[in-house]
DSSP file (Angstrom, degrees, kcal/mol; ACC not computed):
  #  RESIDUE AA STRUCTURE BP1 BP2  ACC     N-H-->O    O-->H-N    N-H-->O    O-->H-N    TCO  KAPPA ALPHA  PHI   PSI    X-CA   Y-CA   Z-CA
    1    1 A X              0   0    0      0, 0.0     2,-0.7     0, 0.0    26,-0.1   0.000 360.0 360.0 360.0 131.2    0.0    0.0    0.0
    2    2 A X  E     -a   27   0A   0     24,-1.0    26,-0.6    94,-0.1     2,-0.5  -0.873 360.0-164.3-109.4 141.6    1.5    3.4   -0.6
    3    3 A X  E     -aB  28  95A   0     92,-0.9    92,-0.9    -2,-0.7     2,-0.8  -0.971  10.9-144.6-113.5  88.4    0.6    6.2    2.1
    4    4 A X  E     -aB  29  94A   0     24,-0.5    26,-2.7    -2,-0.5    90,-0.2  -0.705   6.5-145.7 -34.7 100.7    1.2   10.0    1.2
    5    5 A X  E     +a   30   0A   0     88,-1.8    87,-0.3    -2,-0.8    26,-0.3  -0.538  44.6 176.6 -61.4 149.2    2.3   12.0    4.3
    6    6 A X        -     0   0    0     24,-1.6     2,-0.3    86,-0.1    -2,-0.1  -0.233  39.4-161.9-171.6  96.6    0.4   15.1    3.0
    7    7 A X    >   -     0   0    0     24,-0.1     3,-1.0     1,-0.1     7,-0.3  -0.522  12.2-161.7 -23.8  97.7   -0.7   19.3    4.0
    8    8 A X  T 3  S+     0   0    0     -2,-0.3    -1,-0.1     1,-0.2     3,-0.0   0.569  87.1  71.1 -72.7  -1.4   -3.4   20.2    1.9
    9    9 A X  T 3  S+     0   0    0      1,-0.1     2,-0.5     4,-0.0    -1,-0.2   0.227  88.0  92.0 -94.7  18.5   -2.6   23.8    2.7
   10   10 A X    <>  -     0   0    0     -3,-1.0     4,-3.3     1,-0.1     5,-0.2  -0.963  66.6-149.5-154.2 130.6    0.7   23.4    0.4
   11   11 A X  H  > S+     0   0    0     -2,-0.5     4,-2.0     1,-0.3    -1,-0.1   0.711 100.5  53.7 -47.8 -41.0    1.2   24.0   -3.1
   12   12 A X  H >> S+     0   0    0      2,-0.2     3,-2.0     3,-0.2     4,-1.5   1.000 113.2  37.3 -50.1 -79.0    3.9   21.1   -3.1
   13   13 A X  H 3> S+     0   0    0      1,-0.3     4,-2.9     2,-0.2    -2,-0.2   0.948 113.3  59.3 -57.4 -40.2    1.8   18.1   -1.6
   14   14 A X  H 3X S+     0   0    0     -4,-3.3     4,-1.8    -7,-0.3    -1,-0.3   0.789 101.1  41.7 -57.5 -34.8   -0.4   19.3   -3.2
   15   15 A X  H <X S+     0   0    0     -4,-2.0     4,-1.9    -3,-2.0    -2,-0.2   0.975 119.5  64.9 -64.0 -75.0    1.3   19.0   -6.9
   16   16 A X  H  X S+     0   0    0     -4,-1.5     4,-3.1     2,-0.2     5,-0.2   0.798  99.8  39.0  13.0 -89.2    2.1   15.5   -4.8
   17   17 A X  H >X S+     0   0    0     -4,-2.9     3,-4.7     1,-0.2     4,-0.7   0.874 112.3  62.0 -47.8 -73.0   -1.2   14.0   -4.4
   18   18 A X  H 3X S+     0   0    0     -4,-1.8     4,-3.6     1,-0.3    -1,-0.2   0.596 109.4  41.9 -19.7 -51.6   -2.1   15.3   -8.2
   19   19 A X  H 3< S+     0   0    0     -4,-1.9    -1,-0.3     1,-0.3    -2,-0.2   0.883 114.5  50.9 -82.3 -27.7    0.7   13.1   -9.7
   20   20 A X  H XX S+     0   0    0     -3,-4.7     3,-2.1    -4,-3.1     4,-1.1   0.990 110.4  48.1 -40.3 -62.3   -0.2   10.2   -7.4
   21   21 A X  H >< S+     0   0    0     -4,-0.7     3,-1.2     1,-0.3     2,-0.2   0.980 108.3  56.5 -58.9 -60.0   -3.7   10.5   -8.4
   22   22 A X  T 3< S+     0   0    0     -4,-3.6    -1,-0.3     1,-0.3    -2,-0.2   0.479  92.8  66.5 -60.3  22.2   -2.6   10.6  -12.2
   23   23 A X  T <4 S-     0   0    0     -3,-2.1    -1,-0.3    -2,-0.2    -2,-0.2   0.540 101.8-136.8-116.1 -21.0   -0.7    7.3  -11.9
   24   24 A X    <<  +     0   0    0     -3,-1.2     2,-0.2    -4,-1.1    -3,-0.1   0.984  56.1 144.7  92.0  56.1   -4.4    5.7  -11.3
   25   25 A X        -     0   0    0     -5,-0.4     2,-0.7     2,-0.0    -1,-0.2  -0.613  58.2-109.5-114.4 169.0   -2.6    3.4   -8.2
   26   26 A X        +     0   0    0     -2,-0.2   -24,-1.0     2,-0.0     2,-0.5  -0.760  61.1 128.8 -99.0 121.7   -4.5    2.6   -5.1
   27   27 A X  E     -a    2   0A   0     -2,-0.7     2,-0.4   -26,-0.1   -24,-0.3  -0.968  41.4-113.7-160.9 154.4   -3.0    4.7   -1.8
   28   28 A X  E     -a    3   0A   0    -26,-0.6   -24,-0.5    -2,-0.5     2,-0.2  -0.880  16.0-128.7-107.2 156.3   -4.2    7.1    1.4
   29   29 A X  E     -a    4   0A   0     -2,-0.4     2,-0.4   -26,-0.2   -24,-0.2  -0.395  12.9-157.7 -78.0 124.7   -3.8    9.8    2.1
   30   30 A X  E     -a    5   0A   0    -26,-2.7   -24,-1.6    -2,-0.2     2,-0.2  -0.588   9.9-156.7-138.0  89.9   -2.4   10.9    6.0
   31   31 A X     >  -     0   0    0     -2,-0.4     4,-1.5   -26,-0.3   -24,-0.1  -0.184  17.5-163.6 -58.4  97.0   -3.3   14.4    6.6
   32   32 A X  T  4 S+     0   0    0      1,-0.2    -1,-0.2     2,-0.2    54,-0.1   0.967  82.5  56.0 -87.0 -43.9   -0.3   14.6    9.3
   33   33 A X  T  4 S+     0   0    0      1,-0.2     3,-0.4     2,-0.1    -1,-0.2   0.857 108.9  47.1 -73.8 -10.3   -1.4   17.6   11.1
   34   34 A X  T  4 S+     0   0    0      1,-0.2     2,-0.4     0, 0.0    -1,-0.2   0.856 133.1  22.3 -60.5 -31.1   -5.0   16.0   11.9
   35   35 A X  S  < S-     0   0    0     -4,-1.5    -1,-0.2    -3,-0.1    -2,-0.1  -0.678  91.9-150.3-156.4  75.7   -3.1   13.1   13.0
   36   36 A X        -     0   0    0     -2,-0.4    -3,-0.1    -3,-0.4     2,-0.1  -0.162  27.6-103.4 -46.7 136.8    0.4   14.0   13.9
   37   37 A X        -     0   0    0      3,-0.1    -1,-0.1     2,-0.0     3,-0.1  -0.240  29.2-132.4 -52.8 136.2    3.2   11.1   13.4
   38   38 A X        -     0   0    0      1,-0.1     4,-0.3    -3,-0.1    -3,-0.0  -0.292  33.0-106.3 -67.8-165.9    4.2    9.5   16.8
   39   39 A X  S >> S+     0   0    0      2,-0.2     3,-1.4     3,-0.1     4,-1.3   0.796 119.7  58.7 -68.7 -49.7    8.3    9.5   16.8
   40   40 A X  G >4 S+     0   0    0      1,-0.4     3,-2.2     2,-0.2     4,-0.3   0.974 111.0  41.0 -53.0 -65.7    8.3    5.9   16.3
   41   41 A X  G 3> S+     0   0    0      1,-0.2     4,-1.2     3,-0.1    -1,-0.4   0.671 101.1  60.5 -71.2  -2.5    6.6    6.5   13.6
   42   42 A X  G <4 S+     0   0    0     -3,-1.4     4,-0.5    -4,-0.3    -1,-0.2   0.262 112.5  49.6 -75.7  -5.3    8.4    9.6   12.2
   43   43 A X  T XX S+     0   0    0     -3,-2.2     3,-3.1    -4,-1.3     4,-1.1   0.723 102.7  60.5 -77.6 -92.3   11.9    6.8   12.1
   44   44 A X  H >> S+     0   0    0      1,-0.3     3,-3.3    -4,-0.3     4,-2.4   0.469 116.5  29.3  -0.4 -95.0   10.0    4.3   10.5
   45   45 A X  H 3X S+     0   0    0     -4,-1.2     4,-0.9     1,-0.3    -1,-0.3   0.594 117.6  53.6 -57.1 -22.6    9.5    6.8    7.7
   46   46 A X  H <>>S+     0   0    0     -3,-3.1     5,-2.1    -4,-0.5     4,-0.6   0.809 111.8  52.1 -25.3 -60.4   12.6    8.5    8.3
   47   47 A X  H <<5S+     0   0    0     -3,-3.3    -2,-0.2    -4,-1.1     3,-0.2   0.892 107.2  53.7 -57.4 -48.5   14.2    4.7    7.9
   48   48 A X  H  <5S+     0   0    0     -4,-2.4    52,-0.9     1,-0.3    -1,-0.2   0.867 104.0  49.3 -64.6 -49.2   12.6    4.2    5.0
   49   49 A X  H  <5S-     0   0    0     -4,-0.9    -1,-0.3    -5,-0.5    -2,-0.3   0.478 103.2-124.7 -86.4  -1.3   13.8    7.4    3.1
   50   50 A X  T  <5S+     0   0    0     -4,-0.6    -3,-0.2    -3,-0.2    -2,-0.1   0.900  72.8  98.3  79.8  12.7   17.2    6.6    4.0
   51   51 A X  S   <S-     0   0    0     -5,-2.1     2,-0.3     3,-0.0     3,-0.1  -0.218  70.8-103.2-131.1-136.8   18.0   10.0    5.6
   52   52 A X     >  -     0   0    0      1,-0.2     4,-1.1    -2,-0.1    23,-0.0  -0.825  38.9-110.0-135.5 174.7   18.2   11.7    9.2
   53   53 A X  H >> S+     0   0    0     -2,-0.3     3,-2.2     1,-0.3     4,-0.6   0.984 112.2  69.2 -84.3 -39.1   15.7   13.8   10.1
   54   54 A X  H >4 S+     0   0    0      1,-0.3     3,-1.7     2,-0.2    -1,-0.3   0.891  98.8  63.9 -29.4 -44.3   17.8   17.2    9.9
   55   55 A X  H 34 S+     0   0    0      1,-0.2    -1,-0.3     3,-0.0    -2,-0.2   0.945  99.1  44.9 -41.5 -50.4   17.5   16.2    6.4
   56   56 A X  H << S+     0   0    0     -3,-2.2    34,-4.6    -4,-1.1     2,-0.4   0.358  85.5 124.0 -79.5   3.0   13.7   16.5    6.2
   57   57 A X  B <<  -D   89   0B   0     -3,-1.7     2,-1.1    -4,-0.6    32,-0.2  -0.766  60.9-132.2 -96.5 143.7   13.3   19.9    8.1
   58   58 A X    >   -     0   0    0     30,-0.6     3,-0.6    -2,-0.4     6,-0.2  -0.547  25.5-179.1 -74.9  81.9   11.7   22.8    6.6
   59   59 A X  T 3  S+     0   0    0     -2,-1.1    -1,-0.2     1,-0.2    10,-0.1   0.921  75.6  66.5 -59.9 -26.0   14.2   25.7    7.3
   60   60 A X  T 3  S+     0   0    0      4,-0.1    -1,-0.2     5,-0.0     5,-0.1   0.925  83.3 109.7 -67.7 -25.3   12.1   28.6    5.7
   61   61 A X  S <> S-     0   0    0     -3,-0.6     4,-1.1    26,-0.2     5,-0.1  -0.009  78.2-131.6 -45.0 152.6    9.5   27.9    8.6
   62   62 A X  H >> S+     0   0    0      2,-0.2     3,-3.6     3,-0.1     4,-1.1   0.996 106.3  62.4 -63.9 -64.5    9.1   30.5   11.4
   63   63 A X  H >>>S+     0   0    0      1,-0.4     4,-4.2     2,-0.3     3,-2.2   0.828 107.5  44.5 -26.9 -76.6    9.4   27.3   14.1
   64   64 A X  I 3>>S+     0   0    0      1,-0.3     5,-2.0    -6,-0.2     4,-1.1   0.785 113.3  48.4 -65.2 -13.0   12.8   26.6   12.8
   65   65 A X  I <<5S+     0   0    0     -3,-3.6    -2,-0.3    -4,-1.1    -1,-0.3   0.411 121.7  31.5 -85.8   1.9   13.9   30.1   12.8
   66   66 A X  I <<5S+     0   0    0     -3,-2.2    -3,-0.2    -4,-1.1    -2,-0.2   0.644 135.0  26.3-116.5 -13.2   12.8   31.0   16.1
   67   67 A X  I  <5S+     0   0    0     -4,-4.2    -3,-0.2    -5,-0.3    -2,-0.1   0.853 134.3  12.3-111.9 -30.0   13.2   27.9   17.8
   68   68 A X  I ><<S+     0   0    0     -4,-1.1     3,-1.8    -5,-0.8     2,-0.2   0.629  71.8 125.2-101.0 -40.2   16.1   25.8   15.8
   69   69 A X  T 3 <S+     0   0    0     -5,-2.0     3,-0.1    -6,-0.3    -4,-0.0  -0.319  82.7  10.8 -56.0 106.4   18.0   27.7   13.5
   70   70 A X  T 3  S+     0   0    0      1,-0.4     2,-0.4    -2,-0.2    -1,-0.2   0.200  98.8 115.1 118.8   3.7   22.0   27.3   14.4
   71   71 A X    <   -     0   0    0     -3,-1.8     2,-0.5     1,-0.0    -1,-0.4  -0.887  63.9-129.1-122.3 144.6   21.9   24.6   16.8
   72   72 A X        -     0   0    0     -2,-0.4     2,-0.3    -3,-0.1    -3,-0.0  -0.741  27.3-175.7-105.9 160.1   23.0   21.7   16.8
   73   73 A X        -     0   0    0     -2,-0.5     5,-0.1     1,-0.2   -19,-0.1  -0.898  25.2-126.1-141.2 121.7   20.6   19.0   17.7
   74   74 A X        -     0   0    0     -2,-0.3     4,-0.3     3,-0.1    -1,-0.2   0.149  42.5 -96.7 -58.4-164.2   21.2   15.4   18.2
   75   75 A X  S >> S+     0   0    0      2,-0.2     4,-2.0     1,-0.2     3,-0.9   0.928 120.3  47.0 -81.7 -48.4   18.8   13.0   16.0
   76   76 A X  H 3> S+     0   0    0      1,-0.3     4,-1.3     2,-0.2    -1,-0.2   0.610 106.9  53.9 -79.9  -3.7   16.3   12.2   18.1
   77   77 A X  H 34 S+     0   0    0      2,-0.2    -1,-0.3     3,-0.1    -2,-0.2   0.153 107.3  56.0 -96.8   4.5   15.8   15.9   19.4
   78   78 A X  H X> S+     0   0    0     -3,-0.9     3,-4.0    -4,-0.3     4,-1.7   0.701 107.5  57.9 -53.8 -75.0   15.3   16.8   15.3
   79   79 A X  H 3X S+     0   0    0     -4,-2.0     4,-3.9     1,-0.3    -2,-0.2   0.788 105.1  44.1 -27.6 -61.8   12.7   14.1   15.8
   80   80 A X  H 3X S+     0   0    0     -4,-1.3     4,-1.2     2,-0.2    -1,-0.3   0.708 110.7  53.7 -38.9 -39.9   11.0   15.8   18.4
   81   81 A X  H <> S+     0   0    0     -3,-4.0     4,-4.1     2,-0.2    -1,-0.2   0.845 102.9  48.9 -48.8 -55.1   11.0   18.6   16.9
   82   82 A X  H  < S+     0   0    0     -4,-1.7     6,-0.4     2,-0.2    -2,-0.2   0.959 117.3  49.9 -58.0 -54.2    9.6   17.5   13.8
   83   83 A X  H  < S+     0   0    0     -4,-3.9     3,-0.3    -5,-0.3    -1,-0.2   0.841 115.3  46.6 -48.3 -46.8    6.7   15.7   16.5
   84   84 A X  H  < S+     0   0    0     -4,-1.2     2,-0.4     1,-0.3    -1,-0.2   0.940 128.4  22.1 -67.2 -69.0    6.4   19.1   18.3
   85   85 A X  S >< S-     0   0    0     -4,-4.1     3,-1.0     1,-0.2    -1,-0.3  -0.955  70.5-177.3-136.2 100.9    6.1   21.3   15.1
   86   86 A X  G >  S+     0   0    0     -2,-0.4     3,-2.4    -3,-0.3    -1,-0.2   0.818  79.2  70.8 -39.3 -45.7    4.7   19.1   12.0
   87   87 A X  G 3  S+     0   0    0      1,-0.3    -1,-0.2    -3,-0.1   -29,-0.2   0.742  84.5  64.9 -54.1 -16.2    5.0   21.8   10.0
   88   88 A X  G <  S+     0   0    0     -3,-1.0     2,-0.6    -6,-0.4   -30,-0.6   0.438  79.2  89.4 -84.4  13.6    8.5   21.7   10.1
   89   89 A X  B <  S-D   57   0B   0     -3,-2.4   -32,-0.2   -32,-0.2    -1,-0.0  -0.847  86.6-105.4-117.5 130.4    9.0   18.2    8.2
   90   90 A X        -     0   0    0    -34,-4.6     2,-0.2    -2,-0.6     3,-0.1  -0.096  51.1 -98.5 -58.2 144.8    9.3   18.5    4.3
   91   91 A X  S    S+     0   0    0      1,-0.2   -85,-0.1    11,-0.1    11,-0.1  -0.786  76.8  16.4-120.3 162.7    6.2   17.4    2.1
   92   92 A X        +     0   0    0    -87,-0.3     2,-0.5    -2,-0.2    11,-0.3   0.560  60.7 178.3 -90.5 141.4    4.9   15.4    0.6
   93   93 A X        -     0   0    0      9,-0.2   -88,-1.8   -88,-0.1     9,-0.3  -0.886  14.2-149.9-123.5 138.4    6.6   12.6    1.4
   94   94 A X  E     -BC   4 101A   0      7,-2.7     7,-1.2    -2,-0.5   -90,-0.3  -0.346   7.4-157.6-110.3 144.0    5.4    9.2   -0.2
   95   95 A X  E     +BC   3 100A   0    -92,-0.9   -92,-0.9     5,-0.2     5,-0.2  -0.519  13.9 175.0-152.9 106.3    5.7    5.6    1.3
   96   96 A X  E >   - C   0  99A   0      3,-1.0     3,-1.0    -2,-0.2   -94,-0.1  -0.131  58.6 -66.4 -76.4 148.9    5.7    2.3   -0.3
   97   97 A X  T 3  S-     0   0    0      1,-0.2   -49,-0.1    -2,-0.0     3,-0.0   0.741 121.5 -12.9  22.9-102.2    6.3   -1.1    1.8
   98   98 A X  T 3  S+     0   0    0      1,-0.1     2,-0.3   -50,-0.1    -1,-0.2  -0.127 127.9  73.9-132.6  32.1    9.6   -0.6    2.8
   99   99 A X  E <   +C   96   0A   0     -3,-1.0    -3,-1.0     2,-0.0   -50,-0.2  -0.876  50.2 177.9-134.9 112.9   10.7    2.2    0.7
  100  100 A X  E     -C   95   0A   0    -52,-0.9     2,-0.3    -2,-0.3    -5,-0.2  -0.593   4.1-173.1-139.2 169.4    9.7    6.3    1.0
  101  101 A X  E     -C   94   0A   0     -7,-1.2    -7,-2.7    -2,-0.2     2,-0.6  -0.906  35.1-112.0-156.5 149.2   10.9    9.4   -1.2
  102  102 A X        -     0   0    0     -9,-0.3     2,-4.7    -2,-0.3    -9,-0.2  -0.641  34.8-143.9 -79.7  68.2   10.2   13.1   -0.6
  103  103 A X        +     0   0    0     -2,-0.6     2,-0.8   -11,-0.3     5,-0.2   0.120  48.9 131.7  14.7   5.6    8.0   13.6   -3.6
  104  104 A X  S    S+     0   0    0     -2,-4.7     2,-0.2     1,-0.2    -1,-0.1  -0.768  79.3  37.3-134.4 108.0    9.0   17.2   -4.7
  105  105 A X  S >  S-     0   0    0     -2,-0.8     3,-2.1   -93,-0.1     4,-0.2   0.359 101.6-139.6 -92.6 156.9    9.4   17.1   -7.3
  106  106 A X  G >  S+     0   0    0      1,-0.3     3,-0.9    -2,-0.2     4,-0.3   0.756  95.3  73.7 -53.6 -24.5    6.7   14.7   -7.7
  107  107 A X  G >  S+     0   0    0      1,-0.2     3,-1.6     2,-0.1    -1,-0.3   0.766  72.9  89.0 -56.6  -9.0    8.6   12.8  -10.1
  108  108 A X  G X  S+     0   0    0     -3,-2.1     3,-2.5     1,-0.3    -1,-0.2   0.959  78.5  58.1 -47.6 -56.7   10.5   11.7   -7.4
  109  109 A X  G X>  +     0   0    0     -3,-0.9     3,-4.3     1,-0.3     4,-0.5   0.664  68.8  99.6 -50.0 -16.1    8.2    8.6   -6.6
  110  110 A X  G <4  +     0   0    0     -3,-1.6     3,-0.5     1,-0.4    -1,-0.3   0.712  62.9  75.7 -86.4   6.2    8.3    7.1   -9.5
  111  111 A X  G <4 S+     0   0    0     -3,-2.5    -1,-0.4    -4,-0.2    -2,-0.1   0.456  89.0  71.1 -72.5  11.2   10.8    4.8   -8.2
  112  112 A X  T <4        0   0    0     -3,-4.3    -2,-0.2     1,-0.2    -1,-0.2   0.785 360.0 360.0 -82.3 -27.1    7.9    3.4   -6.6
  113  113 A X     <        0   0    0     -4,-0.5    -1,-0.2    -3,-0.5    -2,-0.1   0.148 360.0 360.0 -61.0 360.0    6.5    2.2   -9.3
């Protein structure tokens, strides 16, 4: 089953879903601020894309510039972060089995395929 992490309030995921939708595959959707990732599960997916979570933070957000910006932060306090302030984790990011990509550009996924 493939799962889309996905903020309908951004232009990105949004571009996201579209190209999902256009590959005519079966997947849901997980509106992460209604239903914030636990940490466990923000590794999992983390695990999955192959990266650390510093990777996956949204620097242009206010959250990381008032709260984050210049420090350094072990891995699991990025995690925390990311849990604390959702917004701050890059979208959309797409997840197959045992495989995930950050989707933007959307074309990214199609190593899911």
């Amino acid at each position: 089953m493939i799962t889309i992490y996905h903020n309908p309030r951004c232009r990105k995921s949004r571009a996201g879903l579209a190209y999902l939708e256009s590959k005519g595959v079966d997947f849901t959707i997980r509106n992460y601020f209604r239903e914030p990732l636990t940490a466990e599960e923000l590794k999992d997916v983390l695990k999955k894309l192959g990266l650390p979570a510093r990777e996956m933070i949204r620097t242009q957000e206010a959250e990381y510039k008032s709260l984050y910006k210049g420090k350094e932060l072990s891995e699991e306090e990025w995690v925390q972060a990311i849990v604390a302030h959702p917004k701050l984790l890059k979208r959309p990011v797409v997840v197959k089995d045992d495989k995930a990509v950050w989707a933007d550009p959307p074309e990214n996924m199609d190593i899911l395929f």
